[in-house]
MIDOSE-1310 file (N, C-alpha, C; in nm, 2 decimals, decimal comma, always signed):
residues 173
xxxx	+0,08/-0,12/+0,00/+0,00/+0,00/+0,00/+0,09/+0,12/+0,00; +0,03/+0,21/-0,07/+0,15/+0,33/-0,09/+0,11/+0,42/+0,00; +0,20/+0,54/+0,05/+0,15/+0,64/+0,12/+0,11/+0,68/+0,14; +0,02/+0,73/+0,01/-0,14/+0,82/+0,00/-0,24/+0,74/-0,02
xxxx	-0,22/+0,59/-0,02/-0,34/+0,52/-0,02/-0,38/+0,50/+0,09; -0,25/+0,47/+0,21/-0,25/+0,49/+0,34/-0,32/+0,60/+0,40; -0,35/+0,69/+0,33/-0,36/+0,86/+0,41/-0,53/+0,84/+0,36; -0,53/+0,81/+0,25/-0,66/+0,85/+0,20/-0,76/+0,71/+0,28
xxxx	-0,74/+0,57/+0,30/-0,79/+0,52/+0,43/-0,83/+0,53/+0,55; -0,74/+0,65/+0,58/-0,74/+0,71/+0,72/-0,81/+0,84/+0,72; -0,83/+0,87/+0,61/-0,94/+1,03/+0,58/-0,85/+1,11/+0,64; -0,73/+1,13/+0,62/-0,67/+1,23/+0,69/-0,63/+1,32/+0,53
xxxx	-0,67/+1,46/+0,60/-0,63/+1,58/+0,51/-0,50/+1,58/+0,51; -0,46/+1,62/+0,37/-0,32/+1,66/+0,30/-0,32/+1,71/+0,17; -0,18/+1,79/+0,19/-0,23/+1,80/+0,02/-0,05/+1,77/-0,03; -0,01/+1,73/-0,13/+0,09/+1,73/-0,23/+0,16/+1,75/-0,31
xxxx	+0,25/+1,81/-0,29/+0,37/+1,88/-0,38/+0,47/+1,79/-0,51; +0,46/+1,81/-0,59/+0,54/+1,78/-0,66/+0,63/+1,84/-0,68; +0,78/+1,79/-0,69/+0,92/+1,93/-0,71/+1,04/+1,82/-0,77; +1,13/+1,87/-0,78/+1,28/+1,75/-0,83/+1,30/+1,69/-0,74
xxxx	+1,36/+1,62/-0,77/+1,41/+1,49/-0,72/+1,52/+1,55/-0,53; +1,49/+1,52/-0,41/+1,55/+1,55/-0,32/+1,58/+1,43/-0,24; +1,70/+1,45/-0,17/+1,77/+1,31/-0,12/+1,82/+1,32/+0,05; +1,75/+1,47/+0,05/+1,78/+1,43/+0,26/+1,66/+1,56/+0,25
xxxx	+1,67/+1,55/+0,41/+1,55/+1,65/+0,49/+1,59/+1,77/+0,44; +1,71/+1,80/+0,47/+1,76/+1,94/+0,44/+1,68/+1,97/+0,30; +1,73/+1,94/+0,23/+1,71/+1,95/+0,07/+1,56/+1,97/+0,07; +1,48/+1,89/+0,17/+1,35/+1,91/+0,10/+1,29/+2,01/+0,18
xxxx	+1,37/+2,07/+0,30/+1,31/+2,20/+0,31/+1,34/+2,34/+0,21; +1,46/+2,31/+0,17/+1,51/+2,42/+0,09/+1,37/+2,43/-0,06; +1,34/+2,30/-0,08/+1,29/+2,29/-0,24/+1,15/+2,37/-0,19; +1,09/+2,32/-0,03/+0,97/+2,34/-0,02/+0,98/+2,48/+0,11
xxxx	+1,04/+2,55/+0,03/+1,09/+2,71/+0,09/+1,01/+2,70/+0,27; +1,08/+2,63/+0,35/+1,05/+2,62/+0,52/+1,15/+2,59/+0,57; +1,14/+2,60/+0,74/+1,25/+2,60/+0,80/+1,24/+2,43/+0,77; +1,38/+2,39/+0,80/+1,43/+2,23/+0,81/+1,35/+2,22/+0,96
xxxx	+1,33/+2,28/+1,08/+1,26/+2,22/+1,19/+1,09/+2,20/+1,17; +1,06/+2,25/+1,02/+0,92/+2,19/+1,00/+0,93/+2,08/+0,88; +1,04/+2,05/+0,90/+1,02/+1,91/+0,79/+1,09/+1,75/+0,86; +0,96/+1,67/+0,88/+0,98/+1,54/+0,95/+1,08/+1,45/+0,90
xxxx	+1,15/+1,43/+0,97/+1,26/+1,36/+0,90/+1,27/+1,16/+0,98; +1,26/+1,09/+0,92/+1,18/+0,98/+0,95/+1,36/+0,88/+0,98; +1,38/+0,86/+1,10/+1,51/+0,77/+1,14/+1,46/+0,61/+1,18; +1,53/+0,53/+1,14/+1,49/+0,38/+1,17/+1,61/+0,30/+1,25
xxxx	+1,54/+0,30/+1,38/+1,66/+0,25/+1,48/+1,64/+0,11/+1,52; +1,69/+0,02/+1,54/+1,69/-0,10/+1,64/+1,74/-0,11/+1,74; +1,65/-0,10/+1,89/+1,66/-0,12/+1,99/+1,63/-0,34/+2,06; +1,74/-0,31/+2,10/+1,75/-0,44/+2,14/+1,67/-0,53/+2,07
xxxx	+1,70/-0,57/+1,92/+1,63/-0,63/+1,79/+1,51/-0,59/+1,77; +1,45/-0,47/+1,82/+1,35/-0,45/+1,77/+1,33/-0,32/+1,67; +1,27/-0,26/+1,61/+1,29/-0,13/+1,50/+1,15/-0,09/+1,55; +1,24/+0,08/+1,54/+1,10/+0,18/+1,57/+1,16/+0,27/+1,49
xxxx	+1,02/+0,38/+1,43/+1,07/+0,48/+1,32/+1,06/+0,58/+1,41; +1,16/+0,67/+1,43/+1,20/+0,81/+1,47/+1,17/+0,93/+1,41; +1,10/+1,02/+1,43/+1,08/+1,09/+1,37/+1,12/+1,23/+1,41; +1,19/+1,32/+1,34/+1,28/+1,45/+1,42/+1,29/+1,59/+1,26
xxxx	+1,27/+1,67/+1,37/+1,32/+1,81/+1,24/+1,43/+1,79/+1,12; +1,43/+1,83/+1,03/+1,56/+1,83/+0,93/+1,68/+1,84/+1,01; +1,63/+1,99/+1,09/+1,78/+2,05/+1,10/+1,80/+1,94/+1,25; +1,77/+1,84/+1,29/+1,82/+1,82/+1,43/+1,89/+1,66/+1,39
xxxx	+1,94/+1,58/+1,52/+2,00/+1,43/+1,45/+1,97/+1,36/+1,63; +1,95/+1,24/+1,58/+1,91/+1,10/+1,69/+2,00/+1,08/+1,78; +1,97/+1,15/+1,91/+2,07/+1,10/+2,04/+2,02/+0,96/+2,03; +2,11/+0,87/+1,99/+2,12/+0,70/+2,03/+2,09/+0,66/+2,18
xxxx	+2,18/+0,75/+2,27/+2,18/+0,75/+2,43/+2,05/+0,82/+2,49; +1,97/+0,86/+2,46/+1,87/+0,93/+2,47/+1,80/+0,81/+2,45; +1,75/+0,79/+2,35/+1,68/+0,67/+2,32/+1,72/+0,56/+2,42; +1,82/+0,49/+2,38/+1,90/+0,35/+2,47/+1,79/+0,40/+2,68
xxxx	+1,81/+0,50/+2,67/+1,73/+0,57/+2,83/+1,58/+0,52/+2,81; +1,53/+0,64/+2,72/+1,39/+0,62/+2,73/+1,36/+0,50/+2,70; +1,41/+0,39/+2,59/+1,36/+0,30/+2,61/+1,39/+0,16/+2,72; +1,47/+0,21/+2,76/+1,56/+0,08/+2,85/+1,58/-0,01/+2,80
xxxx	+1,70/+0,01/+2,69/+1,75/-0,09/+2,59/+1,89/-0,12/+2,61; +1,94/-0,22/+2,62/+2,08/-0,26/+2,61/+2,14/-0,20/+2,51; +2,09/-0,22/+2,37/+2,19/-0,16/+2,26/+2,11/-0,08/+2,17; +2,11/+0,02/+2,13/+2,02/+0,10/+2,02/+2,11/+0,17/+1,94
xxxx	+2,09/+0,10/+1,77/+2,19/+0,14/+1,65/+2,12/+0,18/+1,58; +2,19/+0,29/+1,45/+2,06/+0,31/+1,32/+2,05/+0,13/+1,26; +1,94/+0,13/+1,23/+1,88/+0,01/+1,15/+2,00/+0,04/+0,99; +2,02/-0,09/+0,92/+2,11/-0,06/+0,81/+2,02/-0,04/+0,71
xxxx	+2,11/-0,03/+0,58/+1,98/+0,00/+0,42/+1,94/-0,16/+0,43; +1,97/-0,28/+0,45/+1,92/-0,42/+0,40/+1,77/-0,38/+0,50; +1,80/-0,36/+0,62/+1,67/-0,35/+0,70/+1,58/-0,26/+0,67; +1,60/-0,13/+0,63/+1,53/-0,06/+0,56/+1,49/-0,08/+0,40
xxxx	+1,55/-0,18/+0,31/+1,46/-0,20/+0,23/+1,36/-0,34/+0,25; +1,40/-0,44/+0,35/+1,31/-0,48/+0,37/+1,19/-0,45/+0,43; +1,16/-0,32/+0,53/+1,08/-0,29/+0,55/+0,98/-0,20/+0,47; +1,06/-0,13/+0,40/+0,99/-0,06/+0,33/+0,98/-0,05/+0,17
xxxx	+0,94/-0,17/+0,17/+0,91/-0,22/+0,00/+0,86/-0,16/-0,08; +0,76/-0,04/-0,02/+0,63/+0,02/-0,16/+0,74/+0,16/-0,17; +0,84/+0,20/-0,09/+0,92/+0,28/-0,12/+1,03/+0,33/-0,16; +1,06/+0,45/-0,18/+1,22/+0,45/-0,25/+1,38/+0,46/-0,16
xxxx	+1,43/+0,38/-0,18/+1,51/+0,40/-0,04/+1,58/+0,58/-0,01; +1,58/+0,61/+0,08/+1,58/+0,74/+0,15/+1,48/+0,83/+0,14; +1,36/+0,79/+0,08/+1,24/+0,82/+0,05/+1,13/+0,84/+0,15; +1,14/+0,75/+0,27/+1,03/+0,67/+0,36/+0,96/+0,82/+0,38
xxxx	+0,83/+0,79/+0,41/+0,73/+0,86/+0,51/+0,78/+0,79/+0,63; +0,73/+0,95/+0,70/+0,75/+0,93/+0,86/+0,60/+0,82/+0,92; +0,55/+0,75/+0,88/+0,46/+0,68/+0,94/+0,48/+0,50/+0,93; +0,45/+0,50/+1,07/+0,47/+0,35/+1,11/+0,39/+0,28/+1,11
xxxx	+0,24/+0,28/+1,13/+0,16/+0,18/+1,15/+0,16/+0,13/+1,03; +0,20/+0,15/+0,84/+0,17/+0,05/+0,78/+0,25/-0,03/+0,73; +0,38/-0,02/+0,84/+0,49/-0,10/+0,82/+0,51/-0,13/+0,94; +0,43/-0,15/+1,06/+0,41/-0,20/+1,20/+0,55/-0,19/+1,24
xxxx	+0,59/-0,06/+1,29/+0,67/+0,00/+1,35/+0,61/+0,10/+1,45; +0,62/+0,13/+1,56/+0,65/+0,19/+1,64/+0,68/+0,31/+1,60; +0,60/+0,41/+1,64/+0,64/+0,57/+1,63/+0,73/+0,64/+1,74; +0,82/+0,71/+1,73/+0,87/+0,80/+1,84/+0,89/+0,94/+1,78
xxxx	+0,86/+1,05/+1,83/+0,82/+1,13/+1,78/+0,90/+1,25/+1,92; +1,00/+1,36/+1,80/+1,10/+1,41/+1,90/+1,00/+1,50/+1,93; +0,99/+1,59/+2,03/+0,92/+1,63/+2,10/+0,96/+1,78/+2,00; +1,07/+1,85/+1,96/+1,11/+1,96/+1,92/+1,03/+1,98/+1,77
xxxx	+0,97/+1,85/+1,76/+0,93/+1,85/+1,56/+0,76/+1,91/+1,59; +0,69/+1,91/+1,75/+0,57/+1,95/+1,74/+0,50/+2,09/+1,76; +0,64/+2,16/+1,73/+0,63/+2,32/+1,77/+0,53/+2,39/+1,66; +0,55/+2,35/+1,54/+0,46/+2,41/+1,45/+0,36/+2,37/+1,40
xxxx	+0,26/+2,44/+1,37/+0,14/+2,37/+1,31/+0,11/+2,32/+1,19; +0,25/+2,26/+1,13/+0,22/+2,21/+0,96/+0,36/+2,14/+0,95; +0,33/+1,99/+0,90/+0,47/+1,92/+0,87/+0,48/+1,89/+0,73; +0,59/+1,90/+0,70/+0,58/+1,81/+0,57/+0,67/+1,69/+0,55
xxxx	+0,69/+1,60/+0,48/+0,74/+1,50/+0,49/+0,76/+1,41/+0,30; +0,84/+1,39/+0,28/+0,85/+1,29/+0,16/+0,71/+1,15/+0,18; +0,69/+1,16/+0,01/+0,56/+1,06/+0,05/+0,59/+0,95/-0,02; +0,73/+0,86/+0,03/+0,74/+0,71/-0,05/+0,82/+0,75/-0,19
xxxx	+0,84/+0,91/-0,26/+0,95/+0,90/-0,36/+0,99/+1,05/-0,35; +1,11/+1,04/-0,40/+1,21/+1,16/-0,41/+1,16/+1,29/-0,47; +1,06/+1,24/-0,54/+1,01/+1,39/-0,63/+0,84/+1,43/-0,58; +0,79/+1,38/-0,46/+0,68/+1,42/-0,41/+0,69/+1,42/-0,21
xxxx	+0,61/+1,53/-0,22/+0,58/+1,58/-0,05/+0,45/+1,58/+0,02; +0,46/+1,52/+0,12/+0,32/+1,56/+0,19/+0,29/+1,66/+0,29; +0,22/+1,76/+0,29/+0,17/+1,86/+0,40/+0,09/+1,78/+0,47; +0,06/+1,80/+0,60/-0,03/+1,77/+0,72/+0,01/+1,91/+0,83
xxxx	-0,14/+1,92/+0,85/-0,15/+1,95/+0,99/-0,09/+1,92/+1,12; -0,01/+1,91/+1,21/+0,10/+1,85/+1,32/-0,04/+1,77/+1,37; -0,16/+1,85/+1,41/-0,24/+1,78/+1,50/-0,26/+1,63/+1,44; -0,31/+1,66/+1,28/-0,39/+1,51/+1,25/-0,26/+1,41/+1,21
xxxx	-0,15/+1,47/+1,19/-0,04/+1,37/+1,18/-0,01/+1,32/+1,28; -0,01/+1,36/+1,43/+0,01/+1,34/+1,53/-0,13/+1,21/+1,59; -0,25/+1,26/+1,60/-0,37/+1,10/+1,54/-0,37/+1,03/+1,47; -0,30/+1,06/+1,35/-0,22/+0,94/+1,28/-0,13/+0,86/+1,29
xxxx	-0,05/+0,89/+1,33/+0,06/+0,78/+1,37/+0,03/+0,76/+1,48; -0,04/+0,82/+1,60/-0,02/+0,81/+1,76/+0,12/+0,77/+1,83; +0,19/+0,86/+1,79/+0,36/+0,88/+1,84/+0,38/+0,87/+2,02; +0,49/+0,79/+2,06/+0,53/+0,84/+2,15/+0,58/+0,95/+2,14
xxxx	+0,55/+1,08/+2,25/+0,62/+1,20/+2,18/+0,73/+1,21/+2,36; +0,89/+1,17/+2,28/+1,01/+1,22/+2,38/+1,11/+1,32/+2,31; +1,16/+1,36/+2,39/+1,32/+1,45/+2,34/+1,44/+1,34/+2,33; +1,47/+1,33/+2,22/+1,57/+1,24/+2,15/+1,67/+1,29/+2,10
xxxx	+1,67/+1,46/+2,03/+1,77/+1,43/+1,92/+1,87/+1,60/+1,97; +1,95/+1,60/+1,91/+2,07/+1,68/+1,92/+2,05/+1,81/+1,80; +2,06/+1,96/+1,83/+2,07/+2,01/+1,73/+2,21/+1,96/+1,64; +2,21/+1,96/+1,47/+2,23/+1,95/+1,38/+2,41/+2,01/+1,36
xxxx	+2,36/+2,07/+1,37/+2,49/+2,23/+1,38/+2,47/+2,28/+1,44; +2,62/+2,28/+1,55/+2,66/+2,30/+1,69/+2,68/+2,49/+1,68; +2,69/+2,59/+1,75/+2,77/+2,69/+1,75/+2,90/+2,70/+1,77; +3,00/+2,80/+1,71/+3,10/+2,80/+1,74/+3,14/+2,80/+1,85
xxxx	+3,23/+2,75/+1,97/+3,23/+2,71/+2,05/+3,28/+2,86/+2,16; +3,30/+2,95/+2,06/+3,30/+3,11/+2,13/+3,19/+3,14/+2,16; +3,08/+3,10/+2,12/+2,96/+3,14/+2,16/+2,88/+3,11/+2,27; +2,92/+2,96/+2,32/+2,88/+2,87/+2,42/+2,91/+2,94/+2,54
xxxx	+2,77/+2,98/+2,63/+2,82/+3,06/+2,76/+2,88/+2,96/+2,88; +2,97/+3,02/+2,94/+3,05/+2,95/+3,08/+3,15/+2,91/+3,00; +3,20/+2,93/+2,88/+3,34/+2,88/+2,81/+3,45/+2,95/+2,82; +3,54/+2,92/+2,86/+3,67/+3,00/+2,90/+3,81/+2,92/+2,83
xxxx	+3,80/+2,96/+2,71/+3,89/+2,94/+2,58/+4,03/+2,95/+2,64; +4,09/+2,96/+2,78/+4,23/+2,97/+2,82/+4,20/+2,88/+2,91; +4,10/+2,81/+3,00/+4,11/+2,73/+3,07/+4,15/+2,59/+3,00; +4,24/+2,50/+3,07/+4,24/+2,35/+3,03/+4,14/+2,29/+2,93
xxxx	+4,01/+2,26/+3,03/+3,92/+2,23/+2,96/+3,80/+2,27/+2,90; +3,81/+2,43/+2,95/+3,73/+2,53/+2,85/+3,64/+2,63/+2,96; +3,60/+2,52/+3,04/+3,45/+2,53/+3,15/+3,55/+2,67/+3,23; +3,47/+2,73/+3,22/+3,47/+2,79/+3,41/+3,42/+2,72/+3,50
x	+3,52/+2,76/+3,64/+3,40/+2,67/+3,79/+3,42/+2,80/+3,85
């Protein structure tokens, strides 16, 4: 079942962009003129053999150790491409939509991606997008929603307050 057959079973409102061909989150906020923190970026982890889809802003990236906590998992790695093309058959690999129930996965949902009221997300291929509402995407998938992920790009480290660029190891005490 494809993406939007998925959506359109679920009567959930969207609407669809068509644009060129894009190959990470970043890219597809730039194509679809928004910040990267309103575009869902869909991560596939296995926690102690099991896989759950991650879902986080463009501009942010998957604390492993964050997760390994919240879930109380011995080991939590990215899932590899063999595991993600097996799971996700009706799609294009680095393509995925952020939704799990029709690949019976597990949602986790970073808490920083529910700030705005409109997400968008790749829908299964590189040259189409889906808009949603945060609310009904959020009744859609029914996400755990935790804080998991790390901003993307750090600041320069002059900027970080309590940093003391002549001490040893930076910190002031």
């Amino acid at each position: 079942m494809s993406v939007l057959e998925y959506l359109n079973i679920h009567r959930s409102p969207y609407r669809v962009t068509e644009h060129k061909p894009v190959y990470s989150a970043r890219q597809l906020a730039r194509i679809e003129h928004v910040s990267p923190r309103q575009v869902a970026k869909p991560v596939v982890i296995e926690a102690d053999e099991k896989l759950y889809l991650c879902v986080l802003p463009a501009d942010r990236i998957v604390d492993l150790y964050a997760l390994q906590h919240h879930l109380k998992a011995k080991e939590v790695k990215l899932a590899d491409e063999q595991q993600l093309k097996a799971v996700f058959r009706d799609t294009e690999l680095g393509a995925e939509a952020p939704l799990g129930q029709p690949y019976d996965l597990p949602v986790l949902l970073d808490k920083s991606l529910t700030k705005d009221k409109e997400v968008v997300f790749l829908a299964g291929s590189h040259r189409k997008s889906i808009w949603m509402d945060m609310e009904e995407y959020i009744r859609l998938t029914e996400p755990e929603i935790l804080s998991f992920s790390l901003p993307d790009e750090w600041p320069p480290a002059s900027d970080w307050p309590g940093l003391n660029p002549f001490w040893p190891d930076g910190f002031i005490y």
